[in-house]
N, C-alpha and C positions, 0 to 999 in steps of 0.2 A: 418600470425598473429604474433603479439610480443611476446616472450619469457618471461613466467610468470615472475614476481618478484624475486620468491622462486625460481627459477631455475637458474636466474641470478645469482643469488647468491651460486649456486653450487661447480661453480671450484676450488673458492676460499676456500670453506669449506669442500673439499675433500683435498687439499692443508692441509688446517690446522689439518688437522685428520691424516696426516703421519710425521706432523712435530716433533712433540713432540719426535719422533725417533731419528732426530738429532739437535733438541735445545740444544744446550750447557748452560751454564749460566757464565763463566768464563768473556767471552769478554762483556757481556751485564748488567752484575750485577751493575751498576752503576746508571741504568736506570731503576730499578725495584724494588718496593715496597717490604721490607724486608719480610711482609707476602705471599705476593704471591710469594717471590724467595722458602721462606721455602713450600708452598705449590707445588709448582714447582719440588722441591728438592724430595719433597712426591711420588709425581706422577712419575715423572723416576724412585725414587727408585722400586715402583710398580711396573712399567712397563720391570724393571731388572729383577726382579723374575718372573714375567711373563714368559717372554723370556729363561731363564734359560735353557730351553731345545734345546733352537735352538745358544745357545749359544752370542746370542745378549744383549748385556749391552749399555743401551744409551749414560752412561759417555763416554763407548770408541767413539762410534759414533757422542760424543759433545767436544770430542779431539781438541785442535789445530794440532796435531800431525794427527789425522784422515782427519780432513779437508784439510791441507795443500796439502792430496795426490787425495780429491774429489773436484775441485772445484764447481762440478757441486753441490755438498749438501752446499757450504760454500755460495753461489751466490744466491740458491732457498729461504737459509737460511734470506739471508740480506735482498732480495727482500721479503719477510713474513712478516718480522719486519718495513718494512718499509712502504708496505701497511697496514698491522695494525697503524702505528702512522699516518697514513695519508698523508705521503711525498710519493706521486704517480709517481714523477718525477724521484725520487731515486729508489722506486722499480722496474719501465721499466727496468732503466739502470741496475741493480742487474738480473733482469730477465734474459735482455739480453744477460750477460758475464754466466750465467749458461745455457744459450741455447747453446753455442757456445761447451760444453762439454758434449753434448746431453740429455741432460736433459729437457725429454718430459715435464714433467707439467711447468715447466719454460715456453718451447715455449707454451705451450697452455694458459699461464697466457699473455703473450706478443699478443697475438691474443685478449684474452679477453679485454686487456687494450684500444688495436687499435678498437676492438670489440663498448666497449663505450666511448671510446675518452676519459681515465682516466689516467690522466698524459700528455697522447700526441693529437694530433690531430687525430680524428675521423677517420679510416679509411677502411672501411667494406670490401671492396678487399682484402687490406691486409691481416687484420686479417683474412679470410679465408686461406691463402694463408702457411702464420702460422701455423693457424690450422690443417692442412693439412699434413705439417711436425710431427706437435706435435702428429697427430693419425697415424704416419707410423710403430707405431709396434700393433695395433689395439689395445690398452686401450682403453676400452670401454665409457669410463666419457669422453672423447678427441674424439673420433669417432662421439658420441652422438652430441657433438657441432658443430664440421665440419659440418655432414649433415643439421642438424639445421639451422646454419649460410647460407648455399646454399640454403634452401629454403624459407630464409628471402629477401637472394638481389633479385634486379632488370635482367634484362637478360642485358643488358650492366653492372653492379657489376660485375656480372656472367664473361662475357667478358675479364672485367679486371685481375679480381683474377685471373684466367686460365694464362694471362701476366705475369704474379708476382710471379709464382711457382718455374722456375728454378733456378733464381740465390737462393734461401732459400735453394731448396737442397742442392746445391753446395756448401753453407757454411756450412747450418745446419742439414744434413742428414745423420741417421747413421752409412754411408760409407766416410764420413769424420770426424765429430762431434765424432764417437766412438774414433776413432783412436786418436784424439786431447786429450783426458781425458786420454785415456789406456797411454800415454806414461808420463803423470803426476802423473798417481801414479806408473811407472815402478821409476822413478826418485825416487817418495818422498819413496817408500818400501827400494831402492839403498842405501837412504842414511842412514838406519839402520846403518850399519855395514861396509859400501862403499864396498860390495860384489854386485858381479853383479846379482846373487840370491835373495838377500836380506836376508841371513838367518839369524835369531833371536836367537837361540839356547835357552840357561836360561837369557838371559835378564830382567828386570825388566822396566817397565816405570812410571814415575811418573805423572799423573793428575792432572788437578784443577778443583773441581768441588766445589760449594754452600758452604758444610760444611767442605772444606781445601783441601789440598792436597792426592791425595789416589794414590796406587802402583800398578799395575797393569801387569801379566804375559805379555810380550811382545808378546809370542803366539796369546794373548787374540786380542791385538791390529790388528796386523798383519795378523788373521786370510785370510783362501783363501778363502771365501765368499765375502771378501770388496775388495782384492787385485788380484786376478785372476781374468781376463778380461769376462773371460766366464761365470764364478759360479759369478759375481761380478751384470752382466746381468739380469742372472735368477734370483737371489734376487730383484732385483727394480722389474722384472716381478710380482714377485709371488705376491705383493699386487694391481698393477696397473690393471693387467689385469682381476682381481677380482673387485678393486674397482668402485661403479657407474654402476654394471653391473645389472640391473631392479631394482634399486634404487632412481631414480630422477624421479619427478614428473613435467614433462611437457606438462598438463593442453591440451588445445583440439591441440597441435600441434604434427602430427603422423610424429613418425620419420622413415627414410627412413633405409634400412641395412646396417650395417656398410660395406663398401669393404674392401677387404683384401689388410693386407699395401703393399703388394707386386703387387700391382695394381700401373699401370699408372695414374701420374694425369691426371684430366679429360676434355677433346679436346672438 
């Protein structure tokens, strides 16, 4: 049976429910209603004090200085904006260079897109196929679709996608894909100081955000949460693997258990 409406409409709207983490407004304020940039400016500020405890400030994370070392947040970021104006041709491709730095919901938007043939040509294999990648560290909103998506096709779909697995790992799995990004922000942390550590010490940096320029402890920037490979991980975990997890309403279609991403694709 088809995939409610509402539910189609999920990925995209779990997508937009972690963006506002790292919407900038510097590069985009051109493009945006001065009331809603100040309401905008609202809401991060919110969302700063919020965080406060866990030491997360969205300015830093709306950095050019931030981005420059994630492409994987700069790509998901462009691809967001671009599916919101309705240039679906632009988000694939935005999508796609943020899959390339393993950035799960990217590949699982890239499935979704092939999923309804939005931007590119129709392709239900594939998108499986995607999707598949995109649930290999078992986030559970990306699991949920895979199994879905499988027991939507045909047993020749079926067939196919199974075809269509390998080469994806091989570019986009995160025993390549990780390694692609960790060495992007080894570089952009580098180039702090041109120390092969990166150390910061009392540095200062300067931002752009809504209402001017603001200064910012280079500690703050630089912390080991965004730039240690490891702790950098566990931070995209700790909301993914939470979010969508008995949240989406998928109407009389019983989803099947997610497998564990260290499971073989399936023969």
């Amino acid at each position: 049976m088809p995939l409610s409406p509402h539910f189609r409409r999920g990925l995209p709207a779990l997508l937009l429910a972690v963006l506002p983490v790292v919407a900038g407004a510097a590069d985009v304020a051109a493009a945006v209603d001065p009331a809603d940039l100040a309401a905008d400016a609202a809401a991060l500020n919110a969302e700063a004090a919020r965080k406060q405890t866990v030491d997360e400030d969205p300015w830093v994370l709306a950095s050019s200085i931030f981005l420059d070392g994630h492409p994987d947040l700069r790509y998901r970021r462009y691809g967001m904006a671009a599916l919101e104006a309705g240039a679906l041709i632009d988000a694939h491709r935005h999508f796609r260079k943020a899959a390339r730095f393993a950035d799960k919901p990217s590949q699982g938007m890239v499935a979704e897109m092939l999923w309804e043939g939005r931007g590119v040509t129709q392709d239900r294999p594939l998108a499986y196929a995607w999707m598949e990648v995109a649930s290999e560290r078992n986030y559970p909103a990306f699991a949920l679709f895979r199994e879905l998506y499988w027991q939507e096709m045909s047993p020749e779909e079926r067939a196919r996608a199974l075809s269509l697995n390998r080469p994806l790992w091989a570019e986009y799995g995160d025993a390549v894909a990780k390694r692609r990004l960790e060495r992007r922000m080894e570089v952009a942390r580098r180039n702090v100081t041109g120390s092969r550590v990166g150390f910061v010490g009392s540095l200062a940096i300067e931002i752009s955000t809504p209402g001017g320029s603001r200064r910012i402890d280079a500690e703050t920037v630089y912390n080991e949460r965004y730039w240690n490979p490891r702790q950098y991980w566990a931070w995209q975990d700790e909301d993914w693997k939470r979010m969508g997890s008995g949240t989406v309403d998928v109407g009389p279609v019983a989803a099947a258990e997610p497998s564990e991403s260290a499971e073989a694709p399936r023969q």
